[in-house]
mmCIF file of the N, C-alpha and C atoms, coordinates in Angstrom:
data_MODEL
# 
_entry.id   MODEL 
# 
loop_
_atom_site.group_PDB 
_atom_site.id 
_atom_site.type_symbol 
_atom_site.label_atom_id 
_atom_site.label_alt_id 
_atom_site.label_comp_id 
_atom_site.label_asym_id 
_atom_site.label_entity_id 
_atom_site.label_seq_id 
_atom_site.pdbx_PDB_ins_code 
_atom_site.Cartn_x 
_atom_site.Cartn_y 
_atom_site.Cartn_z 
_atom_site.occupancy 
_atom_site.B_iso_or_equiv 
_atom_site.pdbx_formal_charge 
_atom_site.auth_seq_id 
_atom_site.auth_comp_id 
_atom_site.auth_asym_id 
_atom_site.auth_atom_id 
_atom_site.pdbx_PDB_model_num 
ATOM 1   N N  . UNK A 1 1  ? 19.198 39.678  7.448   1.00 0.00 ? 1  UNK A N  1 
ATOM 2   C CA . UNK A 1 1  ? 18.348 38.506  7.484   1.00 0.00 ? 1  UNK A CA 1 
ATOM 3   C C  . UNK A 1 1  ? 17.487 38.591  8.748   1.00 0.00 ? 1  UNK A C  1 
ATOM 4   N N  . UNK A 1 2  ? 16.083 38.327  8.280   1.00 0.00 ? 2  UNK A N  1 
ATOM 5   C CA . UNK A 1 2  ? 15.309 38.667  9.724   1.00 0.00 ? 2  UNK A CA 1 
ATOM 6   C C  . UNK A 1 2  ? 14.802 37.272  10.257  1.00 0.00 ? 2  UNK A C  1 
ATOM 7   N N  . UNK A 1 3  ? 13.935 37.187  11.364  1.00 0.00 ? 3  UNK A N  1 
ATOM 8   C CA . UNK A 1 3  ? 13.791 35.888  11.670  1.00 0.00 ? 3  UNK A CA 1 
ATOM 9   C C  . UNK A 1 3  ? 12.920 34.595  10.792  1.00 0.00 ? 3  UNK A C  1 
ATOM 10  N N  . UNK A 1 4  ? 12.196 35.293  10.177  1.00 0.00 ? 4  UNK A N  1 
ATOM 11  C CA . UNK A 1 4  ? 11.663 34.999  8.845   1.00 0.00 ? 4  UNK A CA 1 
ATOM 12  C C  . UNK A 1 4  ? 12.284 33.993  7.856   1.00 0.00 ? 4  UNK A C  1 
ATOM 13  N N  . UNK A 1 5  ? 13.068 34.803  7.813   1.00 0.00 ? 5  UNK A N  1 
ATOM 14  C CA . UNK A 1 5  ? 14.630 34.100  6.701   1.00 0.00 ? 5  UNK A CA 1 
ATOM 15  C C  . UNK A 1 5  ? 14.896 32.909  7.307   1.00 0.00 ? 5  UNK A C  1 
ATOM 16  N N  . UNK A 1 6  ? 15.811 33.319  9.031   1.00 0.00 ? 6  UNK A N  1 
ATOM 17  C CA . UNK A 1 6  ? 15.983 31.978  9.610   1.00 0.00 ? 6  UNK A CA 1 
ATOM 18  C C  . UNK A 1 6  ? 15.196 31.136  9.565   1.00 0.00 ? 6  UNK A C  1 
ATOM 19  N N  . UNK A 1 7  ? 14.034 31.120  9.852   1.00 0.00 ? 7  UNK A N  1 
ATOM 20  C CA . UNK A 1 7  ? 13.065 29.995  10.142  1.00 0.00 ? 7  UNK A CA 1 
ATOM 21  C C  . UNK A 1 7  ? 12.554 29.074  9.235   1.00 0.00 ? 7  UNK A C  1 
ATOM 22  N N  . UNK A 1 8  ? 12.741 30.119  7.470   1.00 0.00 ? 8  UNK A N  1 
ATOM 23  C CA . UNK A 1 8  ? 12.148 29.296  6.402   1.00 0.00 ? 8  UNK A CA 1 
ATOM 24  C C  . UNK A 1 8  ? 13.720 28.233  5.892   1.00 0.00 ? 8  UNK A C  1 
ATOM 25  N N  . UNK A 1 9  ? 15.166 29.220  6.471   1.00 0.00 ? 9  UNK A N  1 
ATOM 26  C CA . UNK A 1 9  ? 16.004 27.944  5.917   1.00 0.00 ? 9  UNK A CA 1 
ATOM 27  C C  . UNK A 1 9  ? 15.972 26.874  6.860   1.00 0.00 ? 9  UNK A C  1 
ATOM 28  N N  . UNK A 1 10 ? 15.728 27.166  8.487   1.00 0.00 ? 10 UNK A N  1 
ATOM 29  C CA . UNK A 1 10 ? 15.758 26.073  9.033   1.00 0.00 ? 10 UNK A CA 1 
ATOM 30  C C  . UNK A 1 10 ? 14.765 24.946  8.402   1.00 0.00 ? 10 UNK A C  1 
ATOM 31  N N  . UNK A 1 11 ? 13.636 25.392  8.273   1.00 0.00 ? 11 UNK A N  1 
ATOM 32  C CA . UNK A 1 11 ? 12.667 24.833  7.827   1.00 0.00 ? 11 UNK A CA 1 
ATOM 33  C C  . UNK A 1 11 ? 12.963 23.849  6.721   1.00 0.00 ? 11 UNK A C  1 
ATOM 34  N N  . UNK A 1 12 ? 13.774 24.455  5.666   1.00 0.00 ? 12 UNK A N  1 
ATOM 35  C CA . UNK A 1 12 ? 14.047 23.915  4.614   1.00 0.00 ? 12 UNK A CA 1 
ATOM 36  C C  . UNK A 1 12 ? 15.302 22.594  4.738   1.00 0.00 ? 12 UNK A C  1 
ATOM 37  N N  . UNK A 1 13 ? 16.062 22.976  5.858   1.00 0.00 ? 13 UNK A N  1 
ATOM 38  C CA . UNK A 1 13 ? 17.438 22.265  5.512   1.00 0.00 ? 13 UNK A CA 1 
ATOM 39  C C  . UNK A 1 13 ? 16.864 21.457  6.889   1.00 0.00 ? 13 UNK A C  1 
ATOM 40  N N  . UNK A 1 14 ? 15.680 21.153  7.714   1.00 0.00 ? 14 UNK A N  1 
ATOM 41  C CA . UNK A 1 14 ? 14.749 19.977  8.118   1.00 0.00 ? 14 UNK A CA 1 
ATOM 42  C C  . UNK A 1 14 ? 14.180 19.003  6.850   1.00 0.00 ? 14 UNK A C  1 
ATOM 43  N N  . UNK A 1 15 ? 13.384 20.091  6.084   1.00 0.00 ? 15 UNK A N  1 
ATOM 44  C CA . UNK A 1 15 ? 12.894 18.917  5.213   1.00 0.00 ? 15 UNK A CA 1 
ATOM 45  C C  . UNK A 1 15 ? 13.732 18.174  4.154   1.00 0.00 ? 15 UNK A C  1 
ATOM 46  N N  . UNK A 1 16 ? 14.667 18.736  3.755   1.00 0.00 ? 16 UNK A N  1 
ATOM 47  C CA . UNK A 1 16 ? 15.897 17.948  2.836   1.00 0.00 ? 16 UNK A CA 1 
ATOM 48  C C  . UNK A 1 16 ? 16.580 16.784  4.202   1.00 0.00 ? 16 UNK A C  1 
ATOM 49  N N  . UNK A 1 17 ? 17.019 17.091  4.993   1.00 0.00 ? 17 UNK A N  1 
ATOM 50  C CA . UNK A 1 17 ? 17.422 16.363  5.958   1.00 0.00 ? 17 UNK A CA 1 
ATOM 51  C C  . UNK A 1 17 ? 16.087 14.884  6.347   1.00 0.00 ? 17 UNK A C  1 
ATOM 52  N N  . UNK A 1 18 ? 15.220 15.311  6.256   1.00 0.00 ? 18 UNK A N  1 
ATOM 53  C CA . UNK A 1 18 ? 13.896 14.241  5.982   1.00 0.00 ? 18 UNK A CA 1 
ATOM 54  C C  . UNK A 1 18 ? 14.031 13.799  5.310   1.00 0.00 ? 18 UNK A C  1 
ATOM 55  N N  . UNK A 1 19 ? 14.047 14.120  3.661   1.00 0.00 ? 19 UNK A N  1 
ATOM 56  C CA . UNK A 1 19 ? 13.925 13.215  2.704   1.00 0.00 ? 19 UNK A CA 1 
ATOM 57  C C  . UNK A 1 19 ? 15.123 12.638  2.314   1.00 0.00 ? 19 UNK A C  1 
ATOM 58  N N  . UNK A 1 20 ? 16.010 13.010  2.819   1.00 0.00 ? 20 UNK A N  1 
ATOM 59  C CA . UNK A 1 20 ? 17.688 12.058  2.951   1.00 0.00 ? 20 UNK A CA 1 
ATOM 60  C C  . UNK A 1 20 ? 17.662 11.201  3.934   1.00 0.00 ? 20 UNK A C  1 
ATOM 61  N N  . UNK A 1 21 ? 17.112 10.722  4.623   1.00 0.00 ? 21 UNK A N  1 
ATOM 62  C CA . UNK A 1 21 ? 16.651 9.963   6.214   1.00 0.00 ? 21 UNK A CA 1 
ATOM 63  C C  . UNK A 1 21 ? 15.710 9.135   5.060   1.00 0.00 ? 21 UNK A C  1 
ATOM 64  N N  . UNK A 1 22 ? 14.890 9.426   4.314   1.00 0.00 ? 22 UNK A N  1 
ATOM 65  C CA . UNK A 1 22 ? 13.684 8.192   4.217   1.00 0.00 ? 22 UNK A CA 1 
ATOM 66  C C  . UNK A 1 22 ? 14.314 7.946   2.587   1.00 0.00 ? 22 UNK A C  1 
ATOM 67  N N  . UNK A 1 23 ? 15.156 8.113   1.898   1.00 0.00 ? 23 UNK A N  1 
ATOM 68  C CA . UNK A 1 23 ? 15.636 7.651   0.448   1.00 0.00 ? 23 UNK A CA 1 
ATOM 69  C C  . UNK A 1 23 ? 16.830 6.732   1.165   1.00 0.00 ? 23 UNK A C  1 
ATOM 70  N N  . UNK A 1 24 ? 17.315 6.519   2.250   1.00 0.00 ? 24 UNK A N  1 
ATOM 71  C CA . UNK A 1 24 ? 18.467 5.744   2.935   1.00 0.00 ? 24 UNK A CA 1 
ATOM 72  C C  . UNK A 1 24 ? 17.459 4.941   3.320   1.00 0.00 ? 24 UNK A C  1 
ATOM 73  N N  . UNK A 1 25 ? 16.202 4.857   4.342   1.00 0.00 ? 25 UNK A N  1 
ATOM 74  C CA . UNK A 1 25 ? 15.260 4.177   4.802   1.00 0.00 ? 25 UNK A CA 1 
ATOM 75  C C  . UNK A 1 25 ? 15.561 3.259   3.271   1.00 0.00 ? 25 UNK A C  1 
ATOM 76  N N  . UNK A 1 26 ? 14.865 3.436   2.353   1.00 0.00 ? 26 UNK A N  1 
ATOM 77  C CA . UNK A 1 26 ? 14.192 2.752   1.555   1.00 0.00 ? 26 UNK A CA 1 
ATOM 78  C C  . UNK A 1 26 ? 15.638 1.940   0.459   1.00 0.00 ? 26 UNK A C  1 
ATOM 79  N N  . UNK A 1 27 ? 16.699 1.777   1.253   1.00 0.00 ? 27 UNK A N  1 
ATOM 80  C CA . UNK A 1 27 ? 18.000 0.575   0.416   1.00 0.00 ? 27 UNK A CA 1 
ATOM 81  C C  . UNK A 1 27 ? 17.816 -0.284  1.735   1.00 0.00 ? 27 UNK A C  1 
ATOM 82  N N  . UNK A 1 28 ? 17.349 -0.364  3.203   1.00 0.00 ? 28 UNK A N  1 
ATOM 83  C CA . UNK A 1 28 ? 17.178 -1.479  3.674   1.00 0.00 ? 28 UNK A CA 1 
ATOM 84  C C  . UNK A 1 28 ? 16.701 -2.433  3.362   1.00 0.00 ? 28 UNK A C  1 
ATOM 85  N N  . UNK A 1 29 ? 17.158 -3.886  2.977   1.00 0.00 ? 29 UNK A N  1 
ATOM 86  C CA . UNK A 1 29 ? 16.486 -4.593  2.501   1.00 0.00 ? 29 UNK A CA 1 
ATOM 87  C C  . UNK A 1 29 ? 16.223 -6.111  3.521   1.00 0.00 ? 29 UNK A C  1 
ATOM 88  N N  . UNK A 1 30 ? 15.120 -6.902  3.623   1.00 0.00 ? 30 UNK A N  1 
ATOM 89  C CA . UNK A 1 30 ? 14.667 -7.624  4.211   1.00 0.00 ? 30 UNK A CA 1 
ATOM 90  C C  . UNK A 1 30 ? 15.691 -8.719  4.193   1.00 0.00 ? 30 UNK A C  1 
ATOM 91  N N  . UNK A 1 31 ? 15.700 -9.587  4.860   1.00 0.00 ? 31 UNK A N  1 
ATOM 92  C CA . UNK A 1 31 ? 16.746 -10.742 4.950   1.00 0.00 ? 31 UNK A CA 1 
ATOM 93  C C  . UNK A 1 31 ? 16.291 -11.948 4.671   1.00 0.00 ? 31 UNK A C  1 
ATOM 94  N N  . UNK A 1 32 ? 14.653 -12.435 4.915   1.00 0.00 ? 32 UNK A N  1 
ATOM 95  C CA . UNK A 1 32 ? 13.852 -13.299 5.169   1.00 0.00 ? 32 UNK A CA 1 
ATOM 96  C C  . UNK A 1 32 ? 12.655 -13.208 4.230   1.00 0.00 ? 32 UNK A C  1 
ATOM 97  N N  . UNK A 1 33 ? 12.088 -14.037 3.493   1.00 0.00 ? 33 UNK A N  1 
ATOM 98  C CA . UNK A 1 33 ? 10.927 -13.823 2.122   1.00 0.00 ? 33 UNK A CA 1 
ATOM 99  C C  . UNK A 1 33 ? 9.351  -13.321 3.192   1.00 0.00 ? 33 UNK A C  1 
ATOM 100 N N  . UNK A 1 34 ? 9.112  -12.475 2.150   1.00 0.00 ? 34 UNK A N  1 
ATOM 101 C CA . UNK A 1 34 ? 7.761  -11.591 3.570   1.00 0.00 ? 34 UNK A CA 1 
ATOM 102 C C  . UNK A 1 34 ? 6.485  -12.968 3.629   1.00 0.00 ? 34 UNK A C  1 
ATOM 103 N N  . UNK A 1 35 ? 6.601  -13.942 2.837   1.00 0.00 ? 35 UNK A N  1 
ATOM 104 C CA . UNK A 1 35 ? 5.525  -15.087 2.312   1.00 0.00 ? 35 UNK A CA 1 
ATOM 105 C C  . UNK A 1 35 ? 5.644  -15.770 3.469   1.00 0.00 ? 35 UNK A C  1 
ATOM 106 N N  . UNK A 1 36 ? 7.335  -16.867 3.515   1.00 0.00 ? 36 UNK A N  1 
ATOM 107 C CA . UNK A 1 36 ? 7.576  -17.995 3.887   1.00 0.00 ? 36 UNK A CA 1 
ATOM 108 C C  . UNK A 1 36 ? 8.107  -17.970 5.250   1.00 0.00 ? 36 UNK A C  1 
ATOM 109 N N  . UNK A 1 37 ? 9.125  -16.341 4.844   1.00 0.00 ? 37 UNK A N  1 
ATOM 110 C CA . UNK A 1 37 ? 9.935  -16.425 6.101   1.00 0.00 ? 37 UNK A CA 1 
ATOM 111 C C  . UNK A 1 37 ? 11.158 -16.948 5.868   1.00 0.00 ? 37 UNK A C  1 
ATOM 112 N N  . UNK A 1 38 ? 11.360 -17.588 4.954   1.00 0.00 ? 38 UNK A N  1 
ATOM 113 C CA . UNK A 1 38 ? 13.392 -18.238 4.652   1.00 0.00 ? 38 UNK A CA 1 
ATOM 114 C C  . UNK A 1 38 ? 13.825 -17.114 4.347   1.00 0.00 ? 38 UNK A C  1 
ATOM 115 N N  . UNK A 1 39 ? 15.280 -17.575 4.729   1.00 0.00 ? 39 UNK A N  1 
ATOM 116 C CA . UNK A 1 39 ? 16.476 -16.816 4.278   1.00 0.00 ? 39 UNK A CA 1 
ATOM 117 C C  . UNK A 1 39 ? 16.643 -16.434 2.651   1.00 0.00 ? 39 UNK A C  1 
ATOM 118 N N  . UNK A 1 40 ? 16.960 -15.355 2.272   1.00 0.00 ? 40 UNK A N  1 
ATOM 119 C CA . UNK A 1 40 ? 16.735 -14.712 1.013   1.00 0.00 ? 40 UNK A CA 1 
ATOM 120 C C  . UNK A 1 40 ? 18.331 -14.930 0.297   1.00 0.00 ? 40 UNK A C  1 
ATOM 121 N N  . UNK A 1 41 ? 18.252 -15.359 -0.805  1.00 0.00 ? 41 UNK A N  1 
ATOM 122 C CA . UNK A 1 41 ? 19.427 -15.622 -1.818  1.00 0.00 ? 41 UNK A CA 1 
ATOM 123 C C  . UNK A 1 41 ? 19.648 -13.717 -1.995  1.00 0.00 ? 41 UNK A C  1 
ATOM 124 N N  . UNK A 1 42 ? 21.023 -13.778 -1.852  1.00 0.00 ? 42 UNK A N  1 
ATOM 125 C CA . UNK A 1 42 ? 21.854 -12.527 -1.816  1.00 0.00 ? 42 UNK A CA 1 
ATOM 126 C C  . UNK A 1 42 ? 21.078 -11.628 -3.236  1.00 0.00 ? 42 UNK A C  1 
ATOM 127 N N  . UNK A 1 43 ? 20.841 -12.028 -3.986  1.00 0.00 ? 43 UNK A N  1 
ATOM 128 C CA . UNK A 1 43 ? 20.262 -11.293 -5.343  1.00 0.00 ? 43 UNK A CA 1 
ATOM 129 C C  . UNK A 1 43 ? 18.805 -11.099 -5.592  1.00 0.00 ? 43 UNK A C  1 
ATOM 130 N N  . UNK A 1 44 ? 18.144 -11.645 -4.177  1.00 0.00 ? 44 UNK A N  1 
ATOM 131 C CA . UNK A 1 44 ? 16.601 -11.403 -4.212  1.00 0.00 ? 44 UNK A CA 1 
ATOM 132 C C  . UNK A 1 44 ? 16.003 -10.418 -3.199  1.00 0.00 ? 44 UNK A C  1 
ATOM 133 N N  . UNK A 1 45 ? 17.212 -9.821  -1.896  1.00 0.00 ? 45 UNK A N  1 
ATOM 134 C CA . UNK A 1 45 ? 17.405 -9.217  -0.995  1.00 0.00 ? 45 UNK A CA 1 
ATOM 135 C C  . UNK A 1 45 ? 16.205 -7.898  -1.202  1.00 0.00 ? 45 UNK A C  1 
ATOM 136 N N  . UNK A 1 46 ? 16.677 -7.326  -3.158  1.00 0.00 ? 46 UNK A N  1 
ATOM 137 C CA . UNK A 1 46 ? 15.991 -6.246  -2.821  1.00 0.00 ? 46 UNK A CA 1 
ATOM 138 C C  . UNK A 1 46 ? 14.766 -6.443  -2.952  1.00 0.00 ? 46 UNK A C  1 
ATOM 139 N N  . UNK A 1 47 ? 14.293 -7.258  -3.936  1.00 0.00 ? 47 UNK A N  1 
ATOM 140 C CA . UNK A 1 47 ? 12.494 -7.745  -3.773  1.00 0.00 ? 47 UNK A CA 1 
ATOM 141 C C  . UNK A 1 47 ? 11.822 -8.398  -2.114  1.00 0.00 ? 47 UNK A C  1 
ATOM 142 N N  . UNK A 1 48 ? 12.518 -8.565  -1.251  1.00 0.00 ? 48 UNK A N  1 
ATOM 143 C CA . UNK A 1 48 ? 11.857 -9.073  -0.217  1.00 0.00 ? 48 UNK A CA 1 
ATOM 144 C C  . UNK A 1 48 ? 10.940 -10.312 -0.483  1.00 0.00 ? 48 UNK A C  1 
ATOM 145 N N  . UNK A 1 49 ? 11.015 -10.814 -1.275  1.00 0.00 ? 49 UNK A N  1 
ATOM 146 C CA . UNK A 1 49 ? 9.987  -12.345 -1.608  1.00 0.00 ? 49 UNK A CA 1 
ATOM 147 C C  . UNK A 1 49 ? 10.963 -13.349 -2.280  1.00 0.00 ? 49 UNK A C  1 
ATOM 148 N N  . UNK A 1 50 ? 11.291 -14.643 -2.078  1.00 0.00 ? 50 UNK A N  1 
ATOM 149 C CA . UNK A 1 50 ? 11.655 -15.548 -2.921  1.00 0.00 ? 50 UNK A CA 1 
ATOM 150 C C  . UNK A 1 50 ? 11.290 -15.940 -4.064  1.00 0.00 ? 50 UNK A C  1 
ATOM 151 N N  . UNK A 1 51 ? 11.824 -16.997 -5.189  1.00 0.00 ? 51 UNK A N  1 
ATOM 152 C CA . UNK A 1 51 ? 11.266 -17.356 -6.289  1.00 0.00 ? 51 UNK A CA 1 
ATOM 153 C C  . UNK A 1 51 ? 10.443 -18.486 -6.046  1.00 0.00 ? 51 UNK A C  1 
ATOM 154 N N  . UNK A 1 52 ? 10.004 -18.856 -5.325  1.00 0.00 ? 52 UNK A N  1 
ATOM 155 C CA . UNK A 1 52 ? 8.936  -19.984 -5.203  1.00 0.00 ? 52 UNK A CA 1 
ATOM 156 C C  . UNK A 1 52 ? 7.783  -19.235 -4.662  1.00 0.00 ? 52 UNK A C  1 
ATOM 157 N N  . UNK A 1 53 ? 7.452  -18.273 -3.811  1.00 0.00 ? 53 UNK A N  1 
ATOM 158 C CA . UNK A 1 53 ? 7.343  -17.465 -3.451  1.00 0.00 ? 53 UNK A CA 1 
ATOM 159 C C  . UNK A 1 53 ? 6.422  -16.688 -4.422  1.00 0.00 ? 53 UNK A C  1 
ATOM 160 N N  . UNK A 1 54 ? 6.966  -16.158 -5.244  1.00 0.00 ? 54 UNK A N  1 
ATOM 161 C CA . UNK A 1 54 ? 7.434  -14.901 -6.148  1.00 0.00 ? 54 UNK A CA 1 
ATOM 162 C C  . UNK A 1 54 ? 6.114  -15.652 -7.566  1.00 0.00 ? 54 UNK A C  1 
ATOM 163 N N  . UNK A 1 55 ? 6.714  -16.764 -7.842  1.00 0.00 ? 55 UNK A N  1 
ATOM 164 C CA . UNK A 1 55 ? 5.956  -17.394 -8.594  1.00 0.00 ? 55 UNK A CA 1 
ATOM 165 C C  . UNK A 1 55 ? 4.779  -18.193 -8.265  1.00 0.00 ? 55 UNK A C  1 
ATOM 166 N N  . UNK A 1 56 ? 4.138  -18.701 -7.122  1.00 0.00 ? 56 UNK A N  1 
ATOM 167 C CA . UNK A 1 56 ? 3.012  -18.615 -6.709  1.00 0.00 ? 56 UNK A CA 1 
ATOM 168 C C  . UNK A 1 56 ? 1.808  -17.655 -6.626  1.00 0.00 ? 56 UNK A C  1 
ATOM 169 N N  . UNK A 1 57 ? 2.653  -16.040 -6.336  1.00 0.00 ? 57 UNK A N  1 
ATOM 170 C CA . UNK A 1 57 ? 1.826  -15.150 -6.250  1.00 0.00 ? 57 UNK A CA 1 
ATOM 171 C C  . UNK A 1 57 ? 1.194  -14.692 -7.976  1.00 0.00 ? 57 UNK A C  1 
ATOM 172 N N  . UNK A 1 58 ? 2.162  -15.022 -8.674  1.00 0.00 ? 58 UNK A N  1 
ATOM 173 C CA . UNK A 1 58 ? 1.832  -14.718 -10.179 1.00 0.00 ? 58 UNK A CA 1 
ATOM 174 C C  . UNK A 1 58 ? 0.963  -15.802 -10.542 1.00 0.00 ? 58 UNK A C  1 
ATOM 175 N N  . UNK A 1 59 ? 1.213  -17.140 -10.179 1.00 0.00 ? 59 UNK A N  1 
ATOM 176 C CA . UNK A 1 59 ? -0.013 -18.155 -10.312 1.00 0.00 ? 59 UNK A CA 1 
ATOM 177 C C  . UNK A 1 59 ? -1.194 -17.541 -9.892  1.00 0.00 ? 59 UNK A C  1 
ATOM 178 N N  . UNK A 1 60 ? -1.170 -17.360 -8.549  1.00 0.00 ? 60 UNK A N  1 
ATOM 179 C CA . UNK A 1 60 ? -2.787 -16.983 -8.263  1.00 0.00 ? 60 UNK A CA 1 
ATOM 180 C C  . UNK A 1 60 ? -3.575 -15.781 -8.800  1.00 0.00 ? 60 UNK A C  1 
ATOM 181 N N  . UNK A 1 61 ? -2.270 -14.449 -9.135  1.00 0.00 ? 61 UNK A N  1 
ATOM 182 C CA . UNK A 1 61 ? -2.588 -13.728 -9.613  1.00 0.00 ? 61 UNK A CA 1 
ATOM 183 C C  . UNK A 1 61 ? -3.515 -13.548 -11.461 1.00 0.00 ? 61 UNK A C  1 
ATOM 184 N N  . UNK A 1 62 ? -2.692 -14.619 -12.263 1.00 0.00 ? 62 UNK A N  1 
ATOM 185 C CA . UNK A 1 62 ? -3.233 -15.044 -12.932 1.00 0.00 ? 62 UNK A CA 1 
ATOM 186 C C  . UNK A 1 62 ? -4.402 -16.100 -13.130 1.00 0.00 ? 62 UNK A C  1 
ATOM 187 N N  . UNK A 1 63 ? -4.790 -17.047 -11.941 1.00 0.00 ? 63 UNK A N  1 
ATOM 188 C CA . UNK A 1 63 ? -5.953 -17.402 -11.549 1.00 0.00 ? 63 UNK A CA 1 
ATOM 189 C C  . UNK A 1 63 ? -7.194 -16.602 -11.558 1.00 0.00 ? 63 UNK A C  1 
ATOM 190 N N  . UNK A 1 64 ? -7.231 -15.326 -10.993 1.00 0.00 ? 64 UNK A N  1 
ATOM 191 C CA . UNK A 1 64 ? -8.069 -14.177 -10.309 1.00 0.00 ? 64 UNK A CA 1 
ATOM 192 C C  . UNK A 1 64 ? -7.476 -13.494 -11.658 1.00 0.00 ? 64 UNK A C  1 
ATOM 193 N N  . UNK A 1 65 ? -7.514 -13.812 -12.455 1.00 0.00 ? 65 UNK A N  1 
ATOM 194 C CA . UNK A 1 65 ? -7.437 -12.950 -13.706 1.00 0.00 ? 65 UNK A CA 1 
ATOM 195 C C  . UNK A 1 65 ? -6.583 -11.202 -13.864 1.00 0.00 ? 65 UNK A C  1 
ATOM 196 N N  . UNK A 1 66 ? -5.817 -11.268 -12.938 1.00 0.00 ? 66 UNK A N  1 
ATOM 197 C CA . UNK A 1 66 ? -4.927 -10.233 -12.533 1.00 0.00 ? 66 UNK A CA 1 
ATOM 198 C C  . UNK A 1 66 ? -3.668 -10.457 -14.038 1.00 0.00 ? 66 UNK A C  1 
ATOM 199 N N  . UNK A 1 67 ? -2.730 -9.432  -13.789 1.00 0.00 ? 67 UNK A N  1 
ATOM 200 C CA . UNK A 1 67 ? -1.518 -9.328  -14.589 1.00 0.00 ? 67 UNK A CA 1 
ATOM 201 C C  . UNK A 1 67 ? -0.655 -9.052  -13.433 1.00 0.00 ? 67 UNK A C  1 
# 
């Protein structure tokens, strides 16, 4: 194995080590609605927005003719 070799597995077992670092990043979930700012009901944790919240934005969204 020449240095070549080494450098492309280091290389490699960096970038798997990256994308295992940012797929763990992304189960943190917010505590507080990103809108209002209250405390988040245990089952809305992973959306980061409340249902009052949640359903305002679909109001306006459907206002502005969005889906």
């Amino acid at each position: 194995m020449d240095q070549y070799d080494r450098a492309s597995e280091l290389e490699q077992a960096e970038r798997e080590a990256a994308i295992a670092n940012a797929r763990n990043a992304t189960k943190l979930y917010r505590s507080d609605c990103i809108d209002c700012g209250d405390d988040l009901e245990p089952h809305r944790l992973e959306y980061g927005i409340c249902v009052p919240c949640k359903a305002t934005r679909e109001h306006q969204d459907k206002q502005r003719g969005r889906r």
